[in-house]
N, C-alpha and C positions, 0 to 999 in steps of 0.2 A: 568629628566636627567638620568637617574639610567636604567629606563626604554628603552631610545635609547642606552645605553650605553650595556644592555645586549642586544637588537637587534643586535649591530656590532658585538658583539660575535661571536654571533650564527653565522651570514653572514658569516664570517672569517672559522670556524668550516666547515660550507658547504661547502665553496669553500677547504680548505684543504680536505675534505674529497673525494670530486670528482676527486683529485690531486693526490690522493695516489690509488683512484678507478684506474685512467686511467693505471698509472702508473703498478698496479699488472696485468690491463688486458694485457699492453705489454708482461711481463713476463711471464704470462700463456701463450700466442701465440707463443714467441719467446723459450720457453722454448719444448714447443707443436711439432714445427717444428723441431728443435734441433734432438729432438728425432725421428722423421720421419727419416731422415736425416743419423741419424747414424745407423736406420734400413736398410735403401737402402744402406747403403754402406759395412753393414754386408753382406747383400745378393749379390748384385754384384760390385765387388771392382773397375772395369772400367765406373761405371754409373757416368754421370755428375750433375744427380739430387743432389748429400747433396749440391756441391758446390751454387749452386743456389739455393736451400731451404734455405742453412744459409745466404748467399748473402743477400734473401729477409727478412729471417729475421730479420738481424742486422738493415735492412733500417728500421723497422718498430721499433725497438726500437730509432733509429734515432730522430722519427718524433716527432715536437717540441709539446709539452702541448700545448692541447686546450685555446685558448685566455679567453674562459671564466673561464677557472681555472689556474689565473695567479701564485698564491703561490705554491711554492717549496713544494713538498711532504715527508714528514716524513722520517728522517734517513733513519729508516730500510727498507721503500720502494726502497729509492734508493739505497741504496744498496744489495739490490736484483737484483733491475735493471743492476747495473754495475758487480755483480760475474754472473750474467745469460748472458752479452755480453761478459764478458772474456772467457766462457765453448763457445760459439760458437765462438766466432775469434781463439780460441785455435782450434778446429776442424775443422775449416777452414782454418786455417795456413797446420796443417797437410794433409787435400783432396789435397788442392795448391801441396804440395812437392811431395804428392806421383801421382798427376796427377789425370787427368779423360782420358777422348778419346783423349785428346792433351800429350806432354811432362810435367814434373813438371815445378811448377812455381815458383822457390824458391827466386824468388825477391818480390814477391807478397805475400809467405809463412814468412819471414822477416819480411816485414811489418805488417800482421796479427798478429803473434808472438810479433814483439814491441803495438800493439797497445792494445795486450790484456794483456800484462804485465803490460800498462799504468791504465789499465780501474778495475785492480786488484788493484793498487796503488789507488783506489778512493776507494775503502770499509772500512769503518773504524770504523761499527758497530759489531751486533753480527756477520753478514754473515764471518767476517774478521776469520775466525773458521782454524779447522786443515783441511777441505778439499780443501777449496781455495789456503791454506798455501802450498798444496804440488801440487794445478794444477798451483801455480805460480813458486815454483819451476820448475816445468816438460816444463812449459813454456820457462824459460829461458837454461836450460839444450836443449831443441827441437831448441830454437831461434840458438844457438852453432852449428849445425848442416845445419844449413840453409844461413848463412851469409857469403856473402864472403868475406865480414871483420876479418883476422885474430886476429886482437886484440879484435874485439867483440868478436866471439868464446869462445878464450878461458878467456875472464872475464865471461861471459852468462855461459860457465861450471862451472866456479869456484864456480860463486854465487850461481846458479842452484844446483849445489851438499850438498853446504853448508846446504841453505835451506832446501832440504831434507833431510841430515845426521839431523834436527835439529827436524825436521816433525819426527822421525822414531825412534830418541831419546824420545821424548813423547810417541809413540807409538810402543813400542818394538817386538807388536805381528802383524805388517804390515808384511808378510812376503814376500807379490808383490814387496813392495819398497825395503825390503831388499834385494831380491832377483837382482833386477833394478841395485840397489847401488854398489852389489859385480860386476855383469855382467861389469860397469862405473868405474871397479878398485877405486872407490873412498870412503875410510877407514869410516866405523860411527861412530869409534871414536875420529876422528878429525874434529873437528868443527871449526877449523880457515878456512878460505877464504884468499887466495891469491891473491896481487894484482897485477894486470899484468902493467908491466912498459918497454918503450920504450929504446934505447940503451944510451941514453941521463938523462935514471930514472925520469923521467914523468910517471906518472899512469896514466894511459887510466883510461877518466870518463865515467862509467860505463853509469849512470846515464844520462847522457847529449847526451850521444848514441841511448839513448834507446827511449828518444823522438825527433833523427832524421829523420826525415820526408824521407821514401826513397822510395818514389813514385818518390822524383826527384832523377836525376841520378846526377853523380859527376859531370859531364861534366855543367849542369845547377849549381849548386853550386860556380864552380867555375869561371862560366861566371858573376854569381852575384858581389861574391870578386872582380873579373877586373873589373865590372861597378863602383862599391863603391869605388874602389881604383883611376879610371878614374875622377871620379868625387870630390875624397878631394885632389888627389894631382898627379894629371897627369903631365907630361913632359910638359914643356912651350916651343913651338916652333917660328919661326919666323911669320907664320900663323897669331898665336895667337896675334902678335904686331899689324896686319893691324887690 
């Protein structure tokens, strides 16, 4: 018994390790293109290749674990995985705003911007370091610039700055962020965050904004609410009697 008992080990061992194999190979490709990506667009600022480099490569980190290696792969795998898809949705958000051979696309830079702030939200090992720390601020400081949600804006600043006045406070001799920081008028020696509140004194959740999905437009949002609202407690008409 001893005997079958260290064979499933072992099996377990294997298949995790194949788990965490696949997983860094995504990372090294997506990390691979990333940087292609940001070479083409050093070199020509109207080329449409980064956006489609990082496009493909996000899909490929997308693509679900091999069915023969069903187990989840070791913290720090994944979370390499998820700070390597935040560094491209973040430079993806930004190709989107500033455009390729079309106009910017700044509903679709939005969305990049929330979804890499989300995909930061999933690191919670060593990767969770001061450089993530300050591309998620820059994230949510870029997301302010991009939304035309005014109350996102200015929560995505507030939080955005905070976060960095907080990065820069550890790190006194940044002097790119300081430099960022004074340009953003916003003080490194003030570390509170401002909450932003409607005329009624509701504070806008930050949070719950940030994983709305805004691929859909309000128009669809709010055709959902009239369905759900149609359906628990619609107007009873004569109709309704026959």
């Amino acid at each position: 018994m001893q005997n079958a008992r260290f064979s499933f080990i072992q099996a377990v061992e294997y298949l995790k390790k194949e788990a965490n194999d696949q997983t860094l190979l995504k990372v090294t490709i997506a990390q691979l293109l990333r940087n292609y990506a940001l070479a083409v667009k050093q070199s020509d600022k109207k080329s449409p290749v980064p956006i489609a480099v990082l496009t493909f490569a996000l899909s490929l980190i997308e693509i679900p674990f091999d069915p023969s290696a069903p187990l989840i792969p070791e913290q720090d795998s994944q979370d390499l995985l998820h700070s390597t898809k935040a560094s491209c949705l973040y430079y993806l958000a930004r190709f989107r705003a500033a455009g390729g051979s079309d106009s910017g696309d700044e509903r679709g830079a939005t969305q990049d911007a929330k979804e890499c702030i989300r995909a930061l939200g999933m690191v919670v090992g060593k990767e969770s370091n001061e450089s993530n720390q300050e591309l998620l601020g820059q994230s949510y400081v870029f997301l302010s610039t991009v939304t035309a949600n005014d109350d996102l804006a200015l929560a995505a600043f507030s939080r955005g700055a905070q976060i960095l006045r907080e990065v820069l406070s550890r790190n006194p001799s940044n002097e790119t962020l300081k430099t960022q920081l004074a340009a953003l008028g916003a003080d490194a020696d003030d570390l509170e965050q401002e909450d932003v509140a409607d005329e009624d004194g509701n504070v806008f959740d930050l949070a719950a904004e940030i994983e709305r999905d805004d691929s859909r437009s309000d128009e669809e949002d709010e055709e959902d609410e009239e369905g759900e609202e149609d359906e628990d407690g619609g107007e009873w008409s004569d109709e309704d009697e026959d």
